[in-house]
N, C-alpha and C positions, 0 to 999 in steps of 0.2 A: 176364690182361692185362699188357702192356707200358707200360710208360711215360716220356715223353721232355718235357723245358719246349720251351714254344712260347711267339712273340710273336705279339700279333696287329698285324695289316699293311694298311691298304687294300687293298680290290681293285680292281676297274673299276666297282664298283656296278652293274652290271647285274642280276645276282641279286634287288637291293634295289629298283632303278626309279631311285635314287638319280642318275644316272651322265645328264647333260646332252643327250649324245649314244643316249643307248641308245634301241634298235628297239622293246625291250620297256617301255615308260612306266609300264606296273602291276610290273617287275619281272620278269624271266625265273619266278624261284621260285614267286610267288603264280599264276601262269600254266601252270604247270607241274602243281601240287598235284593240280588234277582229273584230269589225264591217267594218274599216277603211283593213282591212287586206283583208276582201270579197274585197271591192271597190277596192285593189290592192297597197293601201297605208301600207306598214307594216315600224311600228313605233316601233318596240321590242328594237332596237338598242338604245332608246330612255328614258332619265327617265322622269318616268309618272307624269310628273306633268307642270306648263307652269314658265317660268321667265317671269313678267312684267317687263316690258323698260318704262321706262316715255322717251318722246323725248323734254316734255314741252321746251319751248312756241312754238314747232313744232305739227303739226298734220301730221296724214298719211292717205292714201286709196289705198285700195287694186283695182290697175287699169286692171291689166291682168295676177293673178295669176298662178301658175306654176300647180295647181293642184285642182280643186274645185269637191267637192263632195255632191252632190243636194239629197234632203228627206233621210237622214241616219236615220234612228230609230235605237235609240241606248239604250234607257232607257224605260222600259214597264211604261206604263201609264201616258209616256210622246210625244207629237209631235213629227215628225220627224224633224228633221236641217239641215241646209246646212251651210258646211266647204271649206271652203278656205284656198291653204297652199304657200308657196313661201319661195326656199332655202333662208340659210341666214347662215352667221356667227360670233359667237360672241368671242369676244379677252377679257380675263380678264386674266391680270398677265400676258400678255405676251404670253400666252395659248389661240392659236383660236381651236374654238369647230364648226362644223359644226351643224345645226340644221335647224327647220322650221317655219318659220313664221306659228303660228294658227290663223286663222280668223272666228270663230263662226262668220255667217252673223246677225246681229241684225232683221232684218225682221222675223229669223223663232225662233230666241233664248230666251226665255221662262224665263228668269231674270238674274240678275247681269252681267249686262252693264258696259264694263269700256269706258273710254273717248277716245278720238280720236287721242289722245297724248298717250296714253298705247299700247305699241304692246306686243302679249303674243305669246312668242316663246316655240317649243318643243328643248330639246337638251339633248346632255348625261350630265350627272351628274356631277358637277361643285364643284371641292372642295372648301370651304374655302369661297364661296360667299354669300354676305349677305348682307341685305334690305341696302340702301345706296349708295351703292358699284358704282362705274363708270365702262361701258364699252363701248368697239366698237363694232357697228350693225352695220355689212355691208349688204347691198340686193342690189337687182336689181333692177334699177331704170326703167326698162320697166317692170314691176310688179308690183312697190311698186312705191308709190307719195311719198314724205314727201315738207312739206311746210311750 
C-alpha cells in the first residue's frame, strides 16, 4: 500500500441523511447497505455514512478497483448506478481503521459531484474526527492513481 495525508472536508451530507435538502432522509448509504449485500458486498461492519479526503492539489482515479458493482437500483424512482469500491485505510491519532474507498461512477450519478481531489471512503466510526482534521490514506496503488 501507498500512502498519501488527507483532510477531512464536508461533503453534501447526503451519504449521512445529514444534508436538509437531500431525497434520501435515512441517508443514501444506510439505504444502499441492503442492496450492496444482494451484490455480495455487506457493508454492516461499517458506519453509514462516507468521510471525504481532500488530497488537494493531488487528484485520483479509480484505475482497477477491487470491487465495482454495475445498474444497482437502490432508491425507487431513481436510476440505477454503478459503484466502485477499493480497500483502503485510514490512520487518525495513531488509530488505523480499515475501510473502502466509495466511488459512485459520475456517468450514472444523478447529482452532487465532488471533484477529483475528494475521495469518500466507507469505514467504522471514527471517534473524535472532525472537518479539518489530517489523516493517512493508504490504498493501492494498482487500483487507485493519485497524481
Amino acid at each position: 500500500m501507498q500512502s498519501i495525508t488527507a483532510v477531512i472536508q464536508q461533503g453534501h451530507k447526503i451519504a449521512s441523511g445529514l444534508a436538509d435538502n437531500s431525497p434520501y432522509p435515512e441517508g443514501s448509504i444506510k439505504m444502499q447497505i441492503p442492496h450492496f449485500k444482494t451484490k455480495g458486498l455487506d457493508l454492516s461492519g461499517y458506519y453509514p455514512a462516507t468521510l471525504n479526503l481532500s488530497i488537494t492539489p493531488h487528484t485520483f482515479k479509480m484505475v482497477a478497483p477491487k470491487l465495482t458493482v454495475r445498474e444497482l437500483h437502490w432508491a425507487e424512482g431513481f436510476d440505477a448506478e454503478d459503484f466502485s469500491f477499493s480497500s483502503c485505510e485510514i490512520t487518525f491519532k495513531n488509530q488505523r481503521y480499515k475501510g473502502l474507498v466509495y466511488y459512485p461512477h459520475p456517468e450514472t450519478k444523478l447529482d452532487h459531484f465532488h471533484s477529483d481531489a475528494l475521495i469518500e471512503v466507507i469505514c467504522p466510526y471514527i471517534p473524535d474526527i472532525n472537518y479539518g482534521d489530517s489523516v493517512i490514506f493508504a490504498y493501492h496503488p494498482s487500483e487507485i492513481s493519485i497524481f
